[in-house]
C-alpha positions in Angstrom: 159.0 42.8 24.4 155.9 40.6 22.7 152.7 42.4 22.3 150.6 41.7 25.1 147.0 40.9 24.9 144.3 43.9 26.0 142.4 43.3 29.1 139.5 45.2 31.4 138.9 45.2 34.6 135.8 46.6 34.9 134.8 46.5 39.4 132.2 47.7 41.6 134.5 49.2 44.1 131.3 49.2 47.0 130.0 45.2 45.7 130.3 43.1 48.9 131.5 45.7 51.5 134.2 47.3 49.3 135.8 43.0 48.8 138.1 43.9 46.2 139.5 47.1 47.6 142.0 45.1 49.7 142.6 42.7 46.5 142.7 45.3 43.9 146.5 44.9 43.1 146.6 41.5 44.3 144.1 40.7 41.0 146.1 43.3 38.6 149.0 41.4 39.2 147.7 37.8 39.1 146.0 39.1 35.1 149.2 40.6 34.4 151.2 37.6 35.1 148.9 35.4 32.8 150.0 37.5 29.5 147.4 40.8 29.7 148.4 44.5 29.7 145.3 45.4 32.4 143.3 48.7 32.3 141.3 48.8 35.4 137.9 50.5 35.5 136.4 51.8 38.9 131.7 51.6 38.2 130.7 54.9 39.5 127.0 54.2 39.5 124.0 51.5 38.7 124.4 51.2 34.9 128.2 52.1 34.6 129.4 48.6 34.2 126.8 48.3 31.0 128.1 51.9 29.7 131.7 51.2 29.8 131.3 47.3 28.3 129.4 49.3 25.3 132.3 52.0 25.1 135.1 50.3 25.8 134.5 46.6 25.2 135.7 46.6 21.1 139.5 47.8 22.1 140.2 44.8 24.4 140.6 40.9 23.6 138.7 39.9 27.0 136.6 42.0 29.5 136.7 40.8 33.3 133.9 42.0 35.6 134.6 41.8 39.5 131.3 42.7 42.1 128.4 41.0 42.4 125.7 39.7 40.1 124.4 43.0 39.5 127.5 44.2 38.0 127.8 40.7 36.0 124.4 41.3 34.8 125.2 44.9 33.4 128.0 43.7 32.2 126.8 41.0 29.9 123.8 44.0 29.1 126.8 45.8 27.3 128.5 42.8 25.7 125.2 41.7 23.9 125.4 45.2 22.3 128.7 44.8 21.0 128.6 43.0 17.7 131.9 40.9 18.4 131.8 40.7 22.4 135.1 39.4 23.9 135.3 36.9 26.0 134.2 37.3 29.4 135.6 36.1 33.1 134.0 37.0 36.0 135.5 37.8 39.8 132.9 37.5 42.7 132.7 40.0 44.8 129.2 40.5 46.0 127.4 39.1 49.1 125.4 35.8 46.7 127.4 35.3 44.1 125.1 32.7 42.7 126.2 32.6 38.7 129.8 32.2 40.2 128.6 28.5 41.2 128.5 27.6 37.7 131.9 28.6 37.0 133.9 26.3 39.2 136.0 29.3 40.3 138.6 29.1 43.2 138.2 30.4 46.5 139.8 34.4 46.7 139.7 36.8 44.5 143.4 36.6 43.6 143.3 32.7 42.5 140.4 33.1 40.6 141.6 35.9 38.8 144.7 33.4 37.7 141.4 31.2 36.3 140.0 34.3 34.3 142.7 35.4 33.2 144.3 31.7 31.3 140.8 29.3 31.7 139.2 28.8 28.3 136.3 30.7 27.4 133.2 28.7 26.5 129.8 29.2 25.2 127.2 30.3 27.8 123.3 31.2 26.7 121.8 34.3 27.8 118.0 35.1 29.3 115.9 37.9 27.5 112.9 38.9 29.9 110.6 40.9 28.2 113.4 42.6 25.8 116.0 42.6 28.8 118.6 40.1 29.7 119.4 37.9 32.6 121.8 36.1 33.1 121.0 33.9 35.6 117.6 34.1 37.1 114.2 35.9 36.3 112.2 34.9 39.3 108.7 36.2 40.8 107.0 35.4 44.1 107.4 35.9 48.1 110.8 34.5 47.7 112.7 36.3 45.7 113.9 38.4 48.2 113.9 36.4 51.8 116.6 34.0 50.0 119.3 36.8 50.1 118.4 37.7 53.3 118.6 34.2 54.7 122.3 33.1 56.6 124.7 31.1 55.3 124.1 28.6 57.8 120.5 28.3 57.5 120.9 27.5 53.6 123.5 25.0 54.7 120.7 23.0 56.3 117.5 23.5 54.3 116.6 24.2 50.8 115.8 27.2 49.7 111.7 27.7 49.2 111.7 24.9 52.2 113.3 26.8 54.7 111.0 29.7 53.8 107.9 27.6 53.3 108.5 25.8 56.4 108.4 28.9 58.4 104.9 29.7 57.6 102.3 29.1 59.9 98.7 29.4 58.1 97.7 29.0 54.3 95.9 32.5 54.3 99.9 34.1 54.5 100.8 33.1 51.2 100.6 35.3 48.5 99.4 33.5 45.2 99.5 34.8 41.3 96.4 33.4 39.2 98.7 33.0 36.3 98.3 31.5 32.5 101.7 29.8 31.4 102.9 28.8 28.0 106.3 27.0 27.6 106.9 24.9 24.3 104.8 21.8 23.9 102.3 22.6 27.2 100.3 25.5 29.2 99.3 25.6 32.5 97.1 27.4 34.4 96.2 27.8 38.1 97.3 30.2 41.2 100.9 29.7 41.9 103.0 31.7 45.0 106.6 31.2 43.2 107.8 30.6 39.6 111.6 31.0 38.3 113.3 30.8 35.2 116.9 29.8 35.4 120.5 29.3 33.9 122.1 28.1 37.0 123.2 25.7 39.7 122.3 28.0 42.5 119.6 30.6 43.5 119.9 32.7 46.4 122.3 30.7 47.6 120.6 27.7 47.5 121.6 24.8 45.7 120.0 21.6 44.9 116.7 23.0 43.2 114.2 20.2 42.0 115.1 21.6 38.4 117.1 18.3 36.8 120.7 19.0 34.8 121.7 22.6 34.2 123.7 23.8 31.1 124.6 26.4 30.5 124.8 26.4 26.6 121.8 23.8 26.0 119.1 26.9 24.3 117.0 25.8 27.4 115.8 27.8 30.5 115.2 25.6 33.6 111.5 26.6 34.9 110.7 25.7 38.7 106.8 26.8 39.6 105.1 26.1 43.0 101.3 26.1 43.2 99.5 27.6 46.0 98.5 25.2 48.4 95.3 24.7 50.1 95.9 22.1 52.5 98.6 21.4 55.1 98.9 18.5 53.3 99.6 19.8 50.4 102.1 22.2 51.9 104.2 19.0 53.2 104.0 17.8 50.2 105.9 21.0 48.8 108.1 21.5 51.9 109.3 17.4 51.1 110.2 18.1 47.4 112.3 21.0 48.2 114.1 19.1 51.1 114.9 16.4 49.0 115.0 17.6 45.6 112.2 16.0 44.0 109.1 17.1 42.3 105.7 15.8 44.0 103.5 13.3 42.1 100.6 15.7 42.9 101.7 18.5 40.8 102.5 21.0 43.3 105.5 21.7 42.3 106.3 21.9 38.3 110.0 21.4 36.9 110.6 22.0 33.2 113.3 23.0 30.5 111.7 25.4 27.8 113.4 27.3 25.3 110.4 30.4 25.7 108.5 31.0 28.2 105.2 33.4 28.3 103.3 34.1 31.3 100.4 36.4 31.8 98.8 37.5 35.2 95.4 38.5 35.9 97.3 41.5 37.6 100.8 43.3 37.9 103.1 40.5 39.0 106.6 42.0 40.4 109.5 40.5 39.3 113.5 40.3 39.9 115.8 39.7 38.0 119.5 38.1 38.7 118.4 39.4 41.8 117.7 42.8 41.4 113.8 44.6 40.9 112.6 43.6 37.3 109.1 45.7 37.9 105.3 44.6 38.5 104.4 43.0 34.9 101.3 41.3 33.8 102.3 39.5 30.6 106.5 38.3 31.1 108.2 37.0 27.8 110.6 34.8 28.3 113.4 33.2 26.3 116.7 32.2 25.8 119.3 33.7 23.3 121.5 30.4 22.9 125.4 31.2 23.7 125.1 34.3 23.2 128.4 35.4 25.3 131.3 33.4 25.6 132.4 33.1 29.6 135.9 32.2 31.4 135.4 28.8 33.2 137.6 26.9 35.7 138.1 23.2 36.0 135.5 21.4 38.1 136.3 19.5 41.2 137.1 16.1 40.5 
């Protein structure tokens, strides 16, 4: 018998209601039938996913992570502190799955295990947010946590921050962060109610983000910031860009690509990040760290 390449399965066995629980075997035997002897690891707690990347990631040829994006996340934490990572493919599980977007995976955990476990594995750049990564999002602002909350359906019809924005009734409800901002080549300054730094297609769900093309090996984070506004007019205004992807000729909302990223608040600012609490911060550093992991990919939809 040829020598079969080493694989781990590292999965959160709660991530999405317990999802891969009635898949477990189902994905064992789809990695197994693409040429990998599979050692499945069960996380036990927040962090485990990191802990067994860093203690077990050297003996295997390619690491797979199944849950959500908070196991993704810790995964990737313990791959960057590995100095050769393997490759990495990733199985959603959670309740978002937002990275997953990028990856042109197919539908059920079982077929996109096939994908991880034969699709080539290509450069893919990481976020560091004050000294800790991302992978996909490092976002501050009354909507970090609404979009995760939102349903399906409602996403289907609206964008993200215009579904939530449209919802508001008076000015005086929005929270607003007087904030300096330095990205390469400019600054701005002003109060703002939202700001994200991304690597991604999708956010919260949402897809369609004013933000231009996303890659995700280019060295550059994608920056969306929305002003406050001050005038219903100038809440349309946002509420119009978002619908229909566009950023406003008034500056209310602010699209860039940067390769840093500093912002500093005139006080604490909380944060998440891929989703999960990133804490209340009054100065964020913010960069990318240029394919810093290789990641599985599928074929996109012609």
């Amino acid at each position: 018998m040829e020598t079969l390449k080493k694989l781990l399965l590292i999965f959160n066995p709660t991530a999405g209601k317990g999802a891969i629980r009635g898949h477990l075997t189902g994905v064992v035997d789809a990695l197994t039938k693409g040429g990998w002897l599979v050692t499945a690891y069960p996380t036990q707690d927040k962090g485990d996913a990191r802990r067994a990347a860093v203690a077990l990631g050297k003996n295997y040829d390619r690491i797979v992570c199944c849950g959500g994006d908070g196991t993704l996340s810790e995964t990737v934490a313990g791959l960057l502190e590995l100095e050769a990572p393997p490759a990495l493919g990733y199985l959603p599980a959670g309740t978002t799955n937002d990275f997953a977007r990028n990856l042109h995976l197919p539908k059920g955990l079982e077929e996109a295990a096939q994908t991880v476990a034969s699709g080539p594995a290509l450069p893919c750049d990481v976020g560091i947010f004050n000294g800790r990564n991302f992978v996909y999002v490092a976002a501050f602002g009354a909507f970090t946590s609404v979009s995760y909350d939102t349903p399906q359906e409602v996403k289907s019809a609206f964008g993200h921050l215009a579904y939530v924005l449209a919802g508001i009734s008076q000015l005086g409800a929005i929270k607003s962060y007087d904030l300096t901002i330095r990205y390469d080549g400019g600054s701005l300054e002003g109060e703002f109610i939202y700001g994200m730094a991304s690597n991604t297609v999708s956010v919260g769900g949402f897809k369609g983000l004013p933000i231009g093309q996303v890659c995700l090996d280019d060295g550059l984070l994608e920056v969306l910031l929305v002003r406050r506004p001050r005038t219903l007019p100038e809440l349309n205004s946002i509420i119009q860009s978002l619908l229909h992807q566009h950023l406003p000729a008034n500056g209310m909302v602010v699209g860039l690509h940067t390769a840093r990223l500093r912002l500093e608040s005139r006080a604490p600012l909380p944060w998440t990040l891929d989703g999960e609490y990133g804490g209340d911060h009054e100065t964020a550093e913010i960069e990318n760290l240029p394919r810093a992991i290789r990641l599985v990919r599928g074929e996109p939809a012609q």
